[in-house]
MARTOR-140712 format. One line per 3 residues: number of its first residue (from 1); their letters; for each residue x, y, z of C-alpha. Coordinates in steps of 0.05 Angstrom, whole numbers, always signed. Example, Ala and Ser with C-alpha at 12.3 -4.5 7.8 and 13.67 -1.06 7.14 Angstrom:
BEGIN
1 = as = +246/-90/+156  +273/-21/+143
//
This chain:
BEGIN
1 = xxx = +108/+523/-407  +101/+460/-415  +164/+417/-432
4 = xxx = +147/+363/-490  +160/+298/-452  +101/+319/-405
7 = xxx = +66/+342/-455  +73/+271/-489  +52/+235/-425
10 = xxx = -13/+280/-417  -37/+263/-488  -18/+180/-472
13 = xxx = -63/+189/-407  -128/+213/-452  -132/+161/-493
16 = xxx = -111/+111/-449  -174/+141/-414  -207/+141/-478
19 = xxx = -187/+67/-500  -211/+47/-426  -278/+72/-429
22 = xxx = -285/+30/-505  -254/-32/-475  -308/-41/-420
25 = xxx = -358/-78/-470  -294/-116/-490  -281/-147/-420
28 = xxx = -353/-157/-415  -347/-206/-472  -282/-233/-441
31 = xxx = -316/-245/-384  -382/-279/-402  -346/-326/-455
34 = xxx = -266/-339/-428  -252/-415/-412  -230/-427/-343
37 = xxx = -153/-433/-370  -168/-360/-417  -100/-370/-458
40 = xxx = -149/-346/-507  -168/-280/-471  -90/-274/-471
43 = xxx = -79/-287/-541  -140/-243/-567  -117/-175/-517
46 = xxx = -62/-173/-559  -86/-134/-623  -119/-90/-571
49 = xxx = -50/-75/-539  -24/-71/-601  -63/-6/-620
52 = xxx = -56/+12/-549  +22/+11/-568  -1/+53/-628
55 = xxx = -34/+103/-596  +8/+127/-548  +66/+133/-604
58 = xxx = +121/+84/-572  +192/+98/-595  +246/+56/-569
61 = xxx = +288/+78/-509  +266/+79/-435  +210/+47/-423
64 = xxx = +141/+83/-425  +86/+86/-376  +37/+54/-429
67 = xxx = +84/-15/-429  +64/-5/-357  -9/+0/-372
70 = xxx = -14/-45/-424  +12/-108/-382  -41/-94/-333
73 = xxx = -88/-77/-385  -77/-149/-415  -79/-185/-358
76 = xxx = -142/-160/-336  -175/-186/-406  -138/-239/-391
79 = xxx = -160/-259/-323  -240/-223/-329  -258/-294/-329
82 = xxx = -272/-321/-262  -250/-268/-224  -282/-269/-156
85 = xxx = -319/-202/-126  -318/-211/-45  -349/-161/-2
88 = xxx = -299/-121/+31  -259/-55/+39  -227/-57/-33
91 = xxx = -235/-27/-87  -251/-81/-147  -227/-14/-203
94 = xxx = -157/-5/-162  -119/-27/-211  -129/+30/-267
97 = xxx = -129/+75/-210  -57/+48/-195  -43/+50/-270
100 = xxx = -72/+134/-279  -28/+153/-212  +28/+117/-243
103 = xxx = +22/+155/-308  +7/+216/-276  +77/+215/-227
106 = xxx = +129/+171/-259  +178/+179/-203  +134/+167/-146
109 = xxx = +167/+113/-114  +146/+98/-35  +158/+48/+18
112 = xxx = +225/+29/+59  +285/-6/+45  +323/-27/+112
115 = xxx = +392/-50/+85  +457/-18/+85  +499/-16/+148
118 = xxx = +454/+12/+193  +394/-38/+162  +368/+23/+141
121 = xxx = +370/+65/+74  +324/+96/+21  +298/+158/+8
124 = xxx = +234/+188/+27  +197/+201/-29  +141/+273/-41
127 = xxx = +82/+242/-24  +51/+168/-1  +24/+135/-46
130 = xxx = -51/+124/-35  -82/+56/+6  -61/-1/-41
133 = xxx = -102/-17/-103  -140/-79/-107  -133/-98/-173
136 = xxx = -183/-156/-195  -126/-210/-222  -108/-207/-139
139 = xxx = -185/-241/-132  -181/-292/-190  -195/-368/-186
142 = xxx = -207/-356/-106  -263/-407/-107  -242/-474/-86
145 = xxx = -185/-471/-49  -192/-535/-8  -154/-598/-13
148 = xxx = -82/-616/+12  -18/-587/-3  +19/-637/-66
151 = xxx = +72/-635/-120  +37/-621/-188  +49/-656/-245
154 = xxx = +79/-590/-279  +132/-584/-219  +189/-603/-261
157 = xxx = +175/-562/-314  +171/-511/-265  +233/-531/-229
160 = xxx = +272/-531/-294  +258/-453/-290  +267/-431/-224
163 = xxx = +325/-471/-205  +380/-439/-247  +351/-377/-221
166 = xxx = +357/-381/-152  +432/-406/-153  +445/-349/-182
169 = xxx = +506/-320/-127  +477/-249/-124  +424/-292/-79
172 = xxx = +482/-300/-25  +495/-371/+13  +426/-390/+36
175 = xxx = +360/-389/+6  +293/-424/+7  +230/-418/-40
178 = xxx = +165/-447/-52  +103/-427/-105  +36/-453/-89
181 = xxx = -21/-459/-136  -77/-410/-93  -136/-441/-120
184 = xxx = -118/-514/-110  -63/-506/-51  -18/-541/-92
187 = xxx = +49/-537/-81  +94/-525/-145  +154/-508/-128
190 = xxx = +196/-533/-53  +272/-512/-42  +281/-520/+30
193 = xxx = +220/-484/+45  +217/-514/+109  +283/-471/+131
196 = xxx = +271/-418/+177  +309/-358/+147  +316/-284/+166
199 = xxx = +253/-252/+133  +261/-172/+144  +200/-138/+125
202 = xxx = +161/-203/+90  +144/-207/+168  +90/-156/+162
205 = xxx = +57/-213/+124  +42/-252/+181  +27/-187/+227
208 = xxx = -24/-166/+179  -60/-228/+176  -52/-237/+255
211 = xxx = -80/-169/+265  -149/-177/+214  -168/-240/+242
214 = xxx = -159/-216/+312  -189/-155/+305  -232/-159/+231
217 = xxx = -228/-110/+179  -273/-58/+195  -237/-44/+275
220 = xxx = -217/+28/+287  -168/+54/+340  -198/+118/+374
223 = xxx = -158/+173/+408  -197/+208/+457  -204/+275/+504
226 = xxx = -231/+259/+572  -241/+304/+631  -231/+286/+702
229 = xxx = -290/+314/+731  -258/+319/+802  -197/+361/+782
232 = xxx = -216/+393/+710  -151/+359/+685  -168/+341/+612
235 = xxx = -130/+281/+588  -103/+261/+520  -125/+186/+517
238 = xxx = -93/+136/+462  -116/+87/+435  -55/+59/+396
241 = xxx = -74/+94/+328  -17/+101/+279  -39/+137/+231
244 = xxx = -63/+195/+274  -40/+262/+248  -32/+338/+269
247 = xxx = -24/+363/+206  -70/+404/+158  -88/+345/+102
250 = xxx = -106/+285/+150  -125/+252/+76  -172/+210/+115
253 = xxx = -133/+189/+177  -145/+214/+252  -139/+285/+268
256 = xxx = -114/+320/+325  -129/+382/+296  -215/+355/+291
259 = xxx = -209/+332/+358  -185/+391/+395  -242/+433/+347
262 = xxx = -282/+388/+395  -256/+377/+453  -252/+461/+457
265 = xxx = -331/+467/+438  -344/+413/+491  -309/+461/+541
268 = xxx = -334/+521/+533  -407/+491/+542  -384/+480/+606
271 = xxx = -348/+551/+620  -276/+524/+622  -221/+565/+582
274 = xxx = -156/+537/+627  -138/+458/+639  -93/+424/+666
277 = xxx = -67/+380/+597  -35/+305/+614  -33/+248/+564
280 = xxx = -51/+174/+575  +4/+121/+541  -22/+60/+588
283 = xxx = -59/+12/+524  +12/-9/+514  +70/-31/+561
286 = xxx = +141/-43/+567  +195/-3/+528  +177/+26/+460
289 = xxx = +247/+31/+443  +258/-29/+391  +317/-81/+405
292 = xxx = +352/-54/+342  +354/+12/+388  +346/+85/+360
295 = xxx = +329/+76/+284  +297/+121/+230  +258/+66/+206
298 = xxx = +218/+68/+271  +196/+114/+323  +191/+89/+395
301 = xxx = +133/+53/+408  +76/+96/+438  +1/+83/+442
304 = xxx = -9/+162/+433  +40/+190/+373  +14/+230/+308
307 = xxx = +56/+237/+249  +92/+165/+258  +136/+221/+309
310 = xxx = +167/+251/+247  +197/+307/+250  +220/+321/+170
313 = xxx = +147/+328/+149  +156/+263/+109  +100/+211/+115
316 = xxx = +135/+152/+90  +203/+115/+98  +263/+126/+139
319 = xxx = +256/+190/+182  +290/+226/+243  +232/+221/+301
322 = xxx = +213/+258/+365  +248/+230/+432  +174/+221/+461
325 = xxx = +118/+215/+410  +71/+224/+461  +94/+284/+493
328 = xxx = +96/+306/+421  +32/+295/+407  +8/+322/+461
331 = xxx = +36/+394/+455  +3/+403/+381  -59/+379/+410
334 = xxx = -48/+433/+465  -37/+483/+417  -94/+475/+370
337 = xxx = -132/+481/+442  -94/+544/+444  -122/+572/+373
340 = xxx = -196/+559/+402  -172/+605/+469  -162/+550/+513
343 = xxx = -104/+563/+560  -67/+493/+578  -5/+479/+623
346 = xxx = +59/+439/+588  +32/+368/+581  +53/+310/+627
349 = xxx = +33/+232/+630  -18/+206/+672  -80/+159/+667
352 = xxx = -157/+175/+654  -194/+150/+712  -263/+105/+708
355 = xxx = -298/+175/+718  -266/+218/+676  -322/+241/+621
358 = xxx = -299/+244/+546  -316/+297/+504  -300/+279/+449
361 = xxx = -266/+227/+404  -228/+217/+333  -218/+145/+301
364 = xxx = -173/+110/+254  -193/+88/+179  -217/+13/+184
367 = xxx = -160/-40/+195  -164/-48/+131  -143/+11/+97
370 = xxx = -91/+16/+156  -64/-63/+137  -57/-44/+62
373 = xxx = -22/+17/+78  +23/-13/+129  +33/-63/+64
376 = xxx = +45/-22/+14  +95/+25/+46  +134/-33/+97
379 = xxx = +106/+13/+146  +156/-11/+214  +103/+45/+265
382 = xxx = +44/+7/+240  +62/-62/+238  +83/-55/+312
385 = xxx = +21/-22/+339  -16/-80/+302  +30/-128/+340
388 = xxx = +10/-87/+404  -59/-89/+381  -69/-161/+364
391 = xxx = -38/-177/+430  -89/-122/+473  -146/-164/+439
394 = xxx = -115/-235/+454  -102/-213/+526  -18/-216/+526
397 = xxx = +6/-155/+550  +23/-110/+495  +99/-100/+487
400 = xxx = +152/-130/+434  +147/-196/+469  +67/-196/+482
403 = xxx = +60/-180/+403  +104/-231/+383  +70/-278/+421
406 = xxx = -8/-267/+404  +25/-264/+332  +46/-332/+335
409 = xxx = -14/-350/+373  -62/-328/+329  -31/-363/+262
412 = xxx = -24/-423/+307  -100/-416/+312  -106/-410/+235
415 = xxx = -77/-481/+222  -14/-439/+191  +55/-481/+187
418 = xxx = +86/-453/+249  +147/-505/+251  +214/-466/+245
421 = xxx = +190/-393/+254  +204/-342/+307  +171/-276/+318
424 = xxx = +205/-232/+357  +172/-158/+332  +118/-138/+285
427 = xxx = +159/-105/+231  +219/-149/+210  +267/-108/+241
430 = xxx = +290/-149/+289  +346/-200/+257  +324/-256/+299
433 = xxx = +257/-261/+277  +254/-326/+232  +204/-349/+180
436 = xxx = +197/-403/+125  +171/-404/+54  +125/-448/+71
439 = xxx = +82/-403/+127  +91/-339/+84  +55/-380/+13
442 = xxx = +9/-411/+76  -9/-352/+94  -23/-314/+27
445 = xxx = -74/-376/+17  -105/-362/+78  -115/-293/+58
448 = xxx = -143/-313/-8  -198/-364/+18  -261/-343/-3
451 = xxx = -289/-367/+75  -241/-314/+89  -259/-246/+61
454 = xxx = -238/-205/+124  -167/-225/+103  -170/-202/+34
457 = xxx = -129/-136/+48  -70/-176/+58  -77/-189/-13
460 = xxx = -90/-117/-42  -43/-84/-1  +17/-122/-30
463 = xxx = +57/-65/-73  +43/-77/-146  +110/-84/-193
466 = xxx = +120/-20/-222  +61/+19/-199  +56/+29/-127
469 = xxx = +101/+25/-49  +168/-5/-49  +158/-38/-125
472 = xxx = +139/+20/-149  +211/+36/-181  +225/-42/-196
475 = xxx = +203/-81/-252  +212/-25/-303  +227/-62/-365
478 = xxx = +205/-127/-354  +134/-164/-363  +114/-175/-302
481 = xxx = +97/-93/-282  +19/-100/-264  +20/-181/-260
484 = xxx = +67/-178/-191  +47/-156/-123  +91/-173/-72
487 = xxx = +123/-151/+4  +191/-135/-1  +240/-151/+48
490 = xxx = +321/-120/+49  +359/-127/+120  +440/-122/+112
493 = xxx = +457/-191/+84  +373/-203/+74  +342/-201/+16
496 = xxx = +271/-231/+17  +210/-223/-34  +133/-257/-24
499 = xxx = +67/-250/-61  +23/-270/-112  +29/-272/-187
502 = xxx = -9/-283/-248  +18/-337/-291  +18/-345/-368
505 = xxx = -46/-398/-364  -80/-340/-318  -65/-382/-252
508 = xxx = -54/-346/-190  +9/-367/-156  +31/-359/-83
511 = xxx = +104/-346/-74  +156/-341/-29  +233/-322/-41
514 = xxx = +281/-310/+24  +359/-315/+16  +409/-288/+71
517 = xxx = +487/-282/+65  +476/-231/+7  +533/-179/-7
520 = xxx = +501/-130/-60  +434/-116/-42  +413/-89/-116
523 = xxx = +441/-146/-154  +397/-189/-98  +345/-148/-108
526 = xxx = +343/-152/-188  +357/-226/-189  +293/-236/-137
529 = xxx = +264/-192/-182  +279/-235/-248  +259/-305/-212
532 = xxx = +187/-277/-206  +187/-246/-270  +197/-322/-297
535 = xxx = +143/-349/-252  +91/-303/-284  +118/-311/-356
538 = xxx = +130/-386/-352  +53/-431/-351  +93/-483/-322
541 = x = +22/-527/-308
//
């Protein structure tokens, strides 16, 4: 039976569906005629969300997924004009796509919050949500971005806003913010955004961008079976993927499961139905155990580990992990062997040799799915084996330290505003890591430059307010669902927000919000949440 509610929901979806498929000639129009301020496009979606609002039979009370839907839906008339298409990974439709999973599971809610005492907490939501939409107000007014950084004249106006805002004491004893106009690298906005503050997980910002331009969009980590011709020992080679998985619905990622299928058809051409089974961790060196120590935010660090080492069955968020991910790993992989008759001994380390043969090989999703779902989740496993990574490819030796280093190195390279940062991990665990405002709106520009398009999945894999990763339960019943992407960041005492947002003049914005000394993290939290609600809503230009 179905219960009434749900039943209300499924008849909003259709003619949301419905009133999509009619509006398409609309944004057409939109597109072809809107000024390059389209206050007009703004003002003229608004009998269409009007009968939008109709449709779906609003009554007053909690808020509705088509309040949701509509604020997109608006600001996508709104913003049709000029919006740039730049070849890439993404998906130029995400953002109804991110609107129809929305509507379709209303209490999805993904991603990680690291606060509380243990700078962990959060629960671990059914499923993951899927790579992060790329919604076309992320891509608009991208053309032009060069010119130097300066005030605007609409700074005041601007300041008048966000001041009161961000001396609001939920926001603790330090903070620091800047805005930055994306299409003319203006900066709108300063309060000490020079100050290197705490930034939890708003570091995967810079890891993300570190990683694309070291490696580019379309690199894929392989995991590998190789046989040592001189001994038959087959080894378990990794190649630093973290999204490799042993379980049934690899939903696009690396399969252990496909490889052994492989690896045991690749043996048996050659008669063998018993090896000797070791596994190769050497890509990566040093300690995987993070400074923070044992954590369920993050398994040890371990160029061969499926599953993220879970061992709940979750695929997102906090977690309790395997002791050794790679000795982990390497057992499933024996036993899927096993289902194809292939007899192996327990599993041990050890280290493929020049002439070991491989037979056969698995491989990641393209950095950039793997970026926007680090991104959209605050994934701590991948944003350190992208630290690793990026430091592999800029020849530092790949531990904490090394992927710090090429990190910083590689931003450096990037003309970013390095002056009062320090990286000391990939993730933001670590409480010593330090960033500004000014380097996190620095590097969202970067990542919007159209000269740039490798870097665009920095943008699209920012969680979208309301809809999808760790915003997916915030913004609820405020304008801004739809209109605000942004990384999240909560430590204990940390609260830390950065992204992009579409103002009322259809302007894409660049901000960045870090305060520390905070004491409730959900009244930090909500008033971060308000301060970027008012940049969107305010057309302060």
């Amino acid at each position: 039976m179905v219960m009434p509610e749900l039943r209300g929901w499924q008849a909003a979806r259709k003619r949301l569906a419905r009133l999509e498929r009619s509006s398409r000639p609309r944004l057409g129009r939109v597109a072809r005629s809107a000024q390059p301020r389209p206050t007009g496009a703004v003002r003229s979606a608004r009998p269409w969300v009007a009968r939008l609002t109709q449709a779906t039979g609003h009554r007053p009370g909690r808020p509705r997924t088509w309040q949701y839907t509509a604020g997109a839906a608006t600001a996508g008339l709104a913003l049709a004009a000029g919006v740039v298409t730049a070849a890439g990974p993404w998906d130029s439709t995400g953002q109804r796509t991110a609107e129809r999973d929305r509507a379709a599971a209303l209490e999805h809610a993904g991603g990680a919050d690291h606060g509380r005492d243990s700078d962990m907490s959060g629960g671990v939501a059914a499923s993951a949500p899927r790579p992060a939409p790329s919604a076309a107000p992320v891509l608009i007014g991208l053309g032009g971005t060069g010119g130097t950084v300066e005030p605007a004249a609409g700074a005041p106006a601007l300041a008048g806003v966000l001041d009161p805002l961000l001396e609001n004491p939920a926001l603790g004893t330090r903070r620091s913010a800047v805005v930055v106009d994306v299409t003319t690298g203006r900066q709108l906005y300063g309060k000490d955004g020079g100050d290197g503050l705490t930034p939890a997980s708003t570091t995967k910002i810079a890891t993300a961008v570190a990683a694309l331009s070291a490696l580019g969009p379309d690199h894929r980590f392989t995991t590998r079976a190789a046989l040592e011709p001189d001994t038959g020992e087959l080894v378990l080679v990794g190649g630093g993927d973290p999204t490799l998985t042993a379980r049934e619905d690899a939903r696009g990622a690396a399969s252990l499961r496909t490889l052994a299928d492989a690896t045991a058809t690749a043996l048996a051409a050659r008669g063998l139905h018993r090896v000797t089974l070791s596994y190769d961790t050497t890509l990566y060196a040093g300690s995987g155990l993070h400074p923070i120590g044992v954590n369920e935010n993050l398994a040890r660090v371990s160029a061969l580990t499926a599953d993220e080492a879970r061992t709940d069955g979750s695929d997102h968020g906090p977690a309790p992990r395997a002791d050794d991910p790679a000795a982990d790993a390497a057992r499933a992989f024996g036993r899927f062997l096993a289902d194809h008759g292939v007899r192996t001994t327990a599993p041990g380390p050890s280290k493929a040799t020049g002439r070991s043969q491989t037979l056969a090989t698995v491989s990641s999703p393209p950095l950039s799915d793997v970026v926007e779902r680090m991104l959209t989740n605050s994934d701590n496993d991948i944003a350190e084996a992208l630290a690793r990574q990026t430091a592999a490819a800029g020849g530092e030796r790949p531990d904490f330290a090394g992927g710090a280093r090429a990190v910083a190195a590689r931003l450096e390279r990037l003309g970013l505003p390095l002056a009062g940062t320090a990286f000391h991990d990939g993730s933001g665990l670590d409480r010593t890591d330090r960033l500004t405002a000014n380097l996190l709106t620095a590097l969202l520009r970067t990542a919007a430059d159209p000269a740039r398009p490798g870097l665009r999945p920095v943008l699209t894999g920012l969680p979208v307010a309301g809809f999808t990763g760790t915003l997916a339960d915030r913004y609820a019943q405020d304008g801004a669902a739809g209109i605000v992407r942004a990384k999240t960041g909560t430590l204990t005492g940390v609260n830390t927000l950065a992204g992009t947002a579409v103002d009322r003049d259809g302007r894409l914005l660049a901000f960045a919000f870090l305060t520390e000394g905070t004491t409730d993290p959900q009244a930090a939290q909500s008033a971060l949440d308000h301060t970027a609600t008012a940049l969107a809503a305010c057309g302060c230009g």
